[in-house]
ChimeraX commands (.cxc) that place a marker at each C-alpha (Angstrom):
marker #1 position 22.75,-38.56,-42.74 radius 0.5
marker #1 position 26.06,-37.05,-41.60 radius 0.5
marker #1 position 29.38,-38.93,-42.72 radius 0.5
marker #1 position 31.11,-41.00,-39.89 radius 0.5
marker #1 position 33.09,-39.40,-37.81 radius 0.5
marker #1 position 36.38,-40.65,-35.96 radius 0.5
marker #1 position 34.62,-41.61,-32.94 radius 0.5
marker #1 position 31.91,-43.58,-34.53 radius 0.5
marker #1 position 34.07,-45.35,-37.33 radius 0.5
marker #1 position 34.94,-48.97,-35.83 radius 0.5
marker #1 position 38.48,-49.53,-35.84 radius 0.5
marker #1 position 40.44,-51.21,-38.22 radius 0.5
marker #1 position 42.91,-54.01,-37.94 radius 0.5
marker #1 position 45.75,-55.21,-40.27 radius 0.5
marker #1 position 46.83,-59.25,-39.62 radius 0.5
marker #1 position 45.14,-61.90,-38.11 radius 0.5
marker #1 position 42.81,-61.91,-35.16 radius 0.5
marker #1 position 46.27,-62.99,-33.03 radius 0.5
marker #1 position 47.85,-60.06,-34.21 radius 0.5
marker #1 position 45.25,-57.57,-33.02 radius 0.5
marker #1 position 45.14,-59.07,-29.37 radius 0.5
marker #1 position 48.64,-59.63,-28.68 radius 0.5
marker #1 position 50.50,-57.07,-27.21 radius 0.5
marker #1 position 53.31,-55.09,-28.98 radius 0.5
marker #1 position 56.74,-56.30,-27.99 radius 0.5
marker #1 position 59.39,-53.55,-26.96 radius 0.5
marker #1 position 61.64,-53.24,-23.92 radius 0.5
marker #1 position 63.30,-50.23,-24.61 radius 0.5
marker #1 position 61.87,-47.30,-23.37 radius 0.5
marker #1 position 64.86,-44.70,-22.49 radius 0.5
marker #1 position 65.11,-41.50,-20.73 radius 0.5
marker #1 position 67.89,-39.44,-21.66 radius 0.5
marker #1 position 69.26,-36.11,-20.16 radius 0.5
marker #1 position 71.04,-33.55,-21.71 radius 0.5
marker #1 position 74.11,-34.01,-20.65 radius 0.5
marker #1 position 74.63,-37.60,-22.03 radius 0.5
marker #1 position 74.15,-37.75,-25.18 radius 0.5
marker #1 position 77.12,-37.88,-27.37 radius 0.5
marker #1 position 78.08,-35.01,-29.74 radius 0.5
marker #1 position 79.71,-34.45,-32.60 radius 0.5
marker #1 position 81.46,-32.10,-35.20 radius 0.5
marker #1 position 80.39,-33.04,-38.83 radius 0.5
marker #1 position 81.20,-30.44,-42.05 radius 0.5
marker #1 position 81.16,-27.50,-39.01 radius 0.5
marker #1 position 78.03,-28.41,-37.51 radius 0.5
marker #1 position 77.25,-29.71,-34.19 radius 0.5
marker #1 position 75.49,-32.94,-33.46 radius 0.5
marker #1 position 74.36,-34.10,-30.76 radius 0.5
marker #1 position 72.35,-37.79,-30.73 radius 0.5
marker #1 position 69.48,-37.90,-28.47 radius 0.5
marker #1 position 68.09,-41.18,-29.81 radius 0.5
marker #1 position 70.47,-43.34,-31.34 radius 0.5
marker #1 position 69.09,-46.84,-33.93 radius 0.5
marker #1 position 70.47,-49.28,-31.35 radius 0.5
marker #1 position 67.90,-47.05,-29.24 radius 0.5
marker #1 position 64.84,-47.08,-31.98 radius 0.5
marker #1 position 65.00,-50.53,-33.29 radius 0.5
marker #1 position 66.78,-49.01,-36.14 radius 0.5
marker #1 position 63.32,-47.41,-37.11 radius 0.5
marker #1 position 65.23,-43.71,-36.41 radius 0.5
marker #1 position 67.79,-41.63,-34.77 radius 0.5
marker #1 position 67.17,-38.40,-33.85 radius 0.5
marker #1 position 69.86,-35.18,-33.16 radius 0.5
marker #1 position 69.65,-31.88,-32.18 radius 0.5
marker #1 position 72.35,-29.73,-34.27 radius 0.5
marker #1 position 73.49,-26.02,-34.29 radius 0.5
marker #1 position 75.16,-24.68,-37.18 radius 0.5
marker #1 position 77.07,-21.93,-37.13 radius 0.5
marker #1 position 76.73,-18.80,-39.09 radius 0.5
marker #1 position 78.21,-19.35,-42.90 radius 0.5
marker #1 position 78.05,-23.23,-42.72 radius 0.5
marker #1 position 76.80,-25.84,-45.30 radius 0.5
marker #1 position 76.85,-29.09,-45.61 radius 0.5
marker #1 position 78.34,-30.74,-49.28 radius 0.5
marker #1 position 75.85,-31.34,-51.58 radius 0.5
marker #1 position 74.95,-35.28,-51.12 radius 0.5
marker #1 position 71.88,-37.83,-51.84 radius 0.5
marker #1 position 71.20,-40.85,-49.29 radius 0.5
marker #1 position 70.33,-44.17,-50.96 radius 0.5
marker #1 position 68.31,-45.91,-48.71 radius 0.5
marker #1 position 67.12,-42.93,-46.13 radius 0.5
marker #1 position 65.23,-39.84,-45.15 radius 0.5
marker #1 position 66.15,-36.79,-43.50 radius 0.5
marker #1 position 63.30,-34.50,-41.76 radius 0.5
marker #1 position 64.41,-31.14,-40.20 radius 0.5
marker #1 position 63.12,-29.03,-37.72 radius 0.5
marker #1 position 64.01,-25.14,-37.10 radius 0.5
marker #1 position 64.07,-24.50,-33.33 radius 0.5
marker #1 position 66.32,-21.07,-33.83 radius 0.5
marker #1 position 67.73,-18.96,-36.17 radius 0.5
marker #1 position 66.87,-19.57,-39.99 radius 0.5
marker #1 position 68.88,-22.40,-42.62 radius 0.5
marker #1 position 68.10,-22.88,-46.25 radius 0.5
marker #1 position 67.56,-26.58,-47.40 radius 0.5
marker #1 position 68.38,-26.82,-51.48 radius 0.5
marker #1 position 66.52,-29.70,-52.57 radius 0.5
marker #1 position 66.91,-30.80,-55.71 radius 0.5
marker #1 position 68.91,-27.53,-56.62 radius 0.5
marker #1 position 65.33,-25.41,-55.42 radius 0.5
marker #1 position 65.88,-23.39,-52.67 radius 0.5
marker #1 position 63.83,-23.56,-49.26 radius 0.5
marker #1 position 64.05,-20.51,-46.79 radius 0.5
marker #1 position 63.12,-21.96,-43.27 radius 0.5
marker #1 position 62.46,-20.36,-39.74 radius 0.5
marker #1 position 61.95,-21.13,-36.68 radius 0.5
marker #1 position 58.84,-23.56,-36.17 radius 0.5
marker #1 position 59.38,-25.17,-39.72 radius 0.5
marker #1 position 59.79,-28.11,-40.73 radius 0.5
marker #1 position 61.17,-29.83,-44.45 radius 0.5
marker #1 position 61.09,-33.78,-45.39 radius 0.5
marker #1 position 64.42,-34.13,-47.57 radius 0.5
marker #1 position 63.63,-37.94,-49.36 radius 0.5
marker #1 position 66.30,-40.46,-50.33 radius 0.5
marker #1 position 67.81,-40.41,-53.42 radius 0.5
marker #1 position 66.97,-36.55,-54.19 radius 0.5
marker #1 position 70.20,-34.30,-53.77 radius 0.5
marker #1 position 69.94,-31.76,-51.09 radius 0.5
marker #1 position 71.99,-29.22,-49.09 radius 0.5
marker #1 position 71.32,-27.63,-45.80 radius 0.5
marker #1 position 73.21,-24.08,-45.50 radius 0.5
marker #1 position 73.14,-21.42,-42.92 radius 0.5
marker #1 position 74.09,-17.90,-44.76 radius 0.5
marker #1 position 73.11,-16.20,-41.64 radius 0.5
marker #1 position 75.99,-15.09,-39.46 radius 0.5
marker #1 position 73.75,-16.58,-36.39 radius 0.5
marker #1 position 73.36,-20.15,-35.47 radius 0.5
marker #1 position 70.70,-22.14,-36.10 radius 0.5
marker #1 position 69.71,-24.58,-33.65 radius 0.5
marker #1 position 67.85,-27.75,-35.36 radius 0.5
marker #1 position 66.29,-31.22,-35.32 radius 0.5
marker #1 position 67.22,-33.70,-37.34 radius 0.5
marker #1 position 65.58,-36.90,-37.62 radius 0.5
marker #1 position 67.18,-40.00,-39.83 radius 0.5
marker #1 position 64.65,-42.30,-41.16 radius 0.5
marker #1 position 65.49,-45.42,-40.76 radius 0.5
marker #1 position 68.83,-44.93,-38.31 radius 0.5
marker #1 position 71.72,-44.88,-40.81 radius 0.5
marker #1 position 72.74,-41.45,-40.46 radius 0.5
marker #1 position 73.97,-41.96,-36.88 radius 0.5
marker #1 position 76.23,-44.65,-38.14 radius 0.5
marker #1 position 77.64,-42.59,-40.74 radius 0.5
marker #1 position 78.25,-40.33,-38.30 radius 0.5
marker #1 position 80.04,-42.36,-35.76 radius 0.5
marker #1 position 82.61,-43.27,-38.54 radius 0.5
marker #1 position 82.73,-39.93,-40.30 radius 0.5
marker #1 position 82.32,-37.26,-37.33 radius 0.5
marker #1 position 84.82,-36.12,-34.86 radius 0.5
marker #1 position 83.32,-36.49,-31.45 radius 0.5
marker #1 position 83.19,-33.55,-29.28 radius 0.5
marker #1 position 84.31,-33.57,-25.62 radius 0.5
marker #1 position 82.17,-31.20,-23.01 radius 0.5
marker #1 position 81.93,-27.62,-24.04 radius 0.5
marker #1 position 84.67,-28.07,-26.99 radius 0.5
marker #1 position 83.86,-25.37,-29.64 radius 0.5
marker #1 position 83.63,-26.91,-33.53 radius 0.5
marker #1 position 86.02,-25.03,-35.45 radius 0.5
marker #1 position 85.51,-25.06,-39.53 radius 0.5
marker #1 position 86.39,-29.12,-40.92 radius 0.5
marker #1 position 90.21,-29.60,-41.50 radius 0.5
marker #1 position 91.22,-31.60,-44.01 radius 0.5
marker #1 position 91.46,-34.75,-42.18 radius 0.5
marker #1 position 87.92,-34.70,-40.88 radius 0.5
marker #1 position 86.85,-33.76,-44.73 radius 0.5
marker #1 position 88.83,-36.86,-46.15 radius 0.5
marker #1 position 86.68,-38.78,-43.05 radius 0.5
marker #1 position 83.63,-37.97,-44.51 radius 0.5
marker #1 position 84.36,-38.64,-47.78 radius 0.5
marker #1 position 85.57,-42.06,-47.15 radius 0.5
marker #1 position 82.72,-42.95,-45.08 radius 0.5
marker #1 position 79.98,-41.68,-47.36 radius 0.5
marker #1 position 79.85,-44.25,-49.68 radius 0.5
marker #1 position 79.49,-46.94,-46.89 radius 0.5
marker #1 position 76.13,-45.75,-45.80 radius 0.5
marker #1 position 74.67,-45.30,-49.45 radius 0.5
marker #1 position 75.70,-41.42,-49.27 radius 0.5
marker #1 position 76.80,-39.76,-52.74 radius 0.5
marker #1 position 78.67,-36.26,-52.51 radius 0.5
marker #1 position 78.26,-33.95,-55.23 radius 0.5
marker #1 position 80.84,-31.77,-56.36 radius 0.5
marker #1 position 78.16,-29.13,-57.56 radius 0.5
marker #1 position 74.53,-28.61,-58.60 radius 0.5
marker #1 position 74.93,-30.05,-61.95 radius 0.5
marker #1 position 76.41,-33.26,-60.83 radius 0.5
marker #1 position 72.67,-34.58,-60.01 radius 0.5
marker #1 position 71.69,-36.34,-63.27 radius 0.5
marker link #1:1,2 radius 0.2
marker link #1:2,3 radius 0.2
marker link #1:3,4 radius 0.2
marker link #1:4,5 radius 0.2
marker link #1:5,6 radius 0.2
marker link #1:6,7 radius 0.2
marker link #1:7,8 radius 0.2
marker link #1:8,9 radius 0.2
marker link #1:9,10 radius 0.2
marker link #1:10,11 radius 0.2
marker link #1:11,12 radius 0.2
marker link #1:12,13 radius 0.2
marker link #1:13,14 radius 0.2
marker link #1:14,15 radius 0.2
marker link #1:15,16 radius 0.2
marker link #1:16,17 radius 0.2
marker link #1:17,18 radius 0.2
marker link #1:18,19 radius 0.2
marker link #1:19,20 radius 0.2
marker link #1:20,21 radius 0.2
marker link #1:21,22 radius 0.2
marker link #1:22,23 radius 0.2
marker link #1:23,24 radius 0.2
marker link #1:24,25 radius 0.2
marker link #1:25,26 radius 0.2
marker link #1:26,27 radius 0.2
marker link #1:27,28 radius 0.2
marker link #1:28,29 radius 0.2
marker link #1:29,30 radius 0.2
marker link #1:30,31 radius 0.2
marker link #1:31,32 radius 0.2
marker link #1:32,33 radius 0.2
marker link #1:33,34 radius 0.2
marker link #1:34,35 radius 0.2
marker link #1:35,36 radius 0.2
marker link #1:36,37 radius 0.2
marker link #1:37,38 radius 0.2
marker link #1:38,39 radius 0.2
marker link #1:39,40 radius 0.2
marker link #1:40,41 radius 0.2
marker link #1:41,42 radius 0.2
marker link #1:42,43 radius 0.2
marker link #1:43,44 radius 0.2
marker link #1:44,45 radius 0.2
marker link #1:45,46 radius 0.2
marker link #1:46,47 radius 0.2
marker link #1:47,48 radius 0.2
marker link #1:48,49 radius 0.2
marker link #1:49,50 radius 0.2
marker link #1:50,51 radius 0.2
marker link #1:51,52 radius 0.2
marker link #1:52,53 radius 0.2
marker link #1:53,54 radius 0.2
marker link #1:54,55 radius 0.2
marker link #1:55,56 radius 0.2
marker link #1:56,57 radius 0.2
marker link #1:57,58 radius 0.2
marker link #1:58,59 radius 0.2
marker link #1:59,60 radius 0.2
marker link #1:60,61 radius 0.2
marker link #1:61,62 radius 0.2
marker link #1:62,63 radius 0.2
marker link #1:63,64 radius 0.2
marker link #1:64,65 radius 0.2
marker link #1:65,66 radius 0.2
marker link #1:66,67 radius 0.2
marker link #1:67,68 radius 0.2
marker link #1:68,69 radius 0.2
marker link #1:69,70 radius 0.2
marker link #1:70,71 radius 0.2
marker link #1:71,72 radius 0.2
marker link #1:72,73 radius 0.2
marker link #1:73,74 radius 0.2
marker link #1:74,75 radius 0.2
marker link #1:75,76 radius 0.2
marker link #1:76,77 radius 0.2
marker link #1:77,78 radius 0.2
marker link #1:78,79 radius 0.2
marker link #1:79,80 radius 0.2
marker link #1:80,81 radius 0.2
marker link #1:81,82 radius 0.2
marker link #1:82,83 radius 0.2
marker link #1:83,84 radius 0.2
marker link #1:84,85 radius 0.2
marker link #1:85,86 radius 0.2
marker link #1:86,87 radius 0.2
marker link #1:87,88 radius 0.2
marker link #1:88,89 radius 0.2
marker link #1:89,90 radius 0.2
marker link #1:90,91 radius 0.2
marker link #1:91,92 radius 0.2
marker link #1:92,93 radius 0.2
marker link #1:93,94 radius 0.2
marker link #1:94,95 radius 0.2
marker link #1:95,96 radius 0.2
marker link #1:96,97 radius 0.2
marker link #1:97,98 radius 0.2
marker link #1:98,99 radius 0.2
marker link #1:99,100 radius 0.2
marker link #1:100,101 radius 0.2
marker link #1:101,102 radius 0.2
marker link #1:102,103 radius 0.2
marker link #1:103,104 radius 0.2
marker link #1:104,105 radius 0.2
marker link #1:105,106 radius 0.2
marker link #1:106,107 radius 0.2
marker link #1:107,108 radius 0.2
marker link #1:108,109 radius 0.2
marker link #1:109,110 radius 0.2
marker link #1:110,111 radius 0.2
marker link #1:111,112 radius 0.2
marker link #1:112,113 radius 0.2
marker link #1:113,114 radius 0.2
marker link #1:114,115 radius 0.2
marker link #1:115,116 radius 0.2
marker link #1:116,117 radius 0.2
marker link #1:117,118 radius 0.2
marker link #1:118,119 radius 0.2
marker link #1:119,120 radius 0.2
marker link #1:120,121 radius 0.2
marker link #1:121,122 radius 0.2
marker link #1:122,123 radius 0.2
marker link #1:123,124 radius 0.2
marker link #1:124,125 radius 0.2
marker link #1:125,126 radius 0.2
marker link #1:126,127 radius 0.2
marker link #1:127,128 radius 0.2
marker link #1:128,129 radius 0.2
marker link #1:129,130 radius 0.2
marker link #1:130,131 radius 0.2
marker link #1:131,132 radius 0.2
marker link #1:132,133 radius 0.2
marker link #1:133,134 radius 0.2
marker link #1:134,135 radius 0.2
marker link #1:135,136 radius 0.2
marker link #1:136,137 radius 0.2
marker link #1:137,138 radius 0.2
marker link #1:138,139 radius 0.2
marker link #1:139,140 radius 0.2
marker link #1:140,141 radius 0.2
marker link #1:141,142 radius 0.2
marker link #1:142,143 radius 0.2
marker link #1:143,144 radius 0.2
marker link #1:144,145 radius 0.2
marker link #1:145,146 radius 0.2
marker link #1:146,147 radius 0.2
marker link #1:147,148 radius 0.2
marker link #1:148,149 radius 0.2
marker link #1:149,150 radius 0.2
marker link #1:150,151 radius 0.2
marker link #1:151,152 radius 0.2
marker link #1:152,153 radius 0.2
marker link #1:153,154 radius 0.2
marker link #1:154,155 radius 0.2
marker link #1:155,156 radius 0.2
marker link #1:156,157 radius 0.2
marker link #1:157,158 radius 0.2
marker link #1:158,159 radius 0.2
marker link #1:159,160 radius 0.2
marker link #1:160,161 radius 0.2
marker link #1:161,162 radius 0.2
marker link #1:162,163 radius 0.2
marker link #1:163,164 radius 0.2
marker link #1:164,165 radius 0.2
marker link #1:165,166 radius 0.2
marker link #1:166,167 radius 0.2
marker link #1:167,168 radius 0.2
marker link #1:168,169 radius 0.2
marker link #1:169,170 radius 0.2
marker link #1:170,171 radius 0.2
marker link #1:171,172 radius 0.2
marker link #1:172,173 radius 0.2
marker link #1:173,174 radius 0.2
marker link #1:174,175 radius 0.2
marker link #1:175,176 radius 0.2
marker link #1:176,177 radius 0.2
marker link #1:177,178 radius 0.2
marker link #1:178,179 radius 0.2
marker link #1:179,180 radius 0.2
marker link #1:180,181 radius 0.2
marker link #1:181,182 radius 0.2
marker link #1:182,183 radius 0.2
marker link #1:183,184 radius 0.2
marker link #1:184,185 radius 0.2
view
């Protein structure tokens, strides 16, 4: 006899017989074009929020970023949520953990809460990226610690001032920043 397959497994419920018939509740279904989601300039890279929490329920929020070539982000841990990157151009390294990760276009890396990581593009091309938060905290901690871009403004490298942003505004959102590698213990 052959095991069961998908099709002939009967389904299986969580809850209470209520909870399997009644339909999921949620009103928000949203339709965004590209020119109105809001972007931003954080550490040199470009972010631009296509789904924000307030969108997701706070389950996620999800961006589509560019870094320019020689860009990285400080080395930092998040508390209480996940980061999972896509590579849609060009090539970044994620350091997770202080081990590097080489990525391309068409993969992908889960960076977990409460490891230190660092994304970096040593390239002198962009790379174009998605970036999903899990749950939405990140775009929070971006609203407060970002510089919001107006149409077509070019990010120049982080001044001081938008540095000294993000560093107050870390801590808020459960985000540590490392000086260096061996700050992680």
């Amino acid at each position: 006899m052959s095991p069961p397959t998908h099709a002939t497994m009967p389904p299986r419920f969580l809850g209470s017989a209520a909870d399997r018939t009644a339909p999921a509740k949620f009103d928000g279904v949203f339709a965004m074009s590209s020119t109105e989601p809001k972007a931003f300039a954080l550490a040199g890279v470009v972010m631009k929020r296509l789904l924000s929490g307030s969108q997701t329920d706070g389950q996620f929020c999800l961006f589509e970023n560019v870094s320019g070539g020689d860009t990285r982000t400080p080395i930092h841990v998040h508390a209480s949520d996940d980061e999972t990157v896509y590579i849609l151009e060009g090539e970044l390294t994620a350091v997770i953990g202080g081990t590097a990760h080489r990525l391309t276009v068409g993969q992908s890396i889960f960076l977990p809460r409460r490891v230190p990581h660092q994304l970096l593009n040593v390239s002198r091309r962009p790379a174009r990226y998605i970036l999903i938060g899990t749950p939405a905290i990140f775009d929070r901690f971006l609203e407060e610690a970002g510089r919001e871009l107006g149409p077509g403004e070019a990010v120049k490298p982080p001044t001081s001032e938008e540095l000294d942003r993000l560093r107050r505004a870390a801590p808020k959102f459960g985000i540590t920043l490392l000086a260096d590698w061996s700050d992680q213990d």
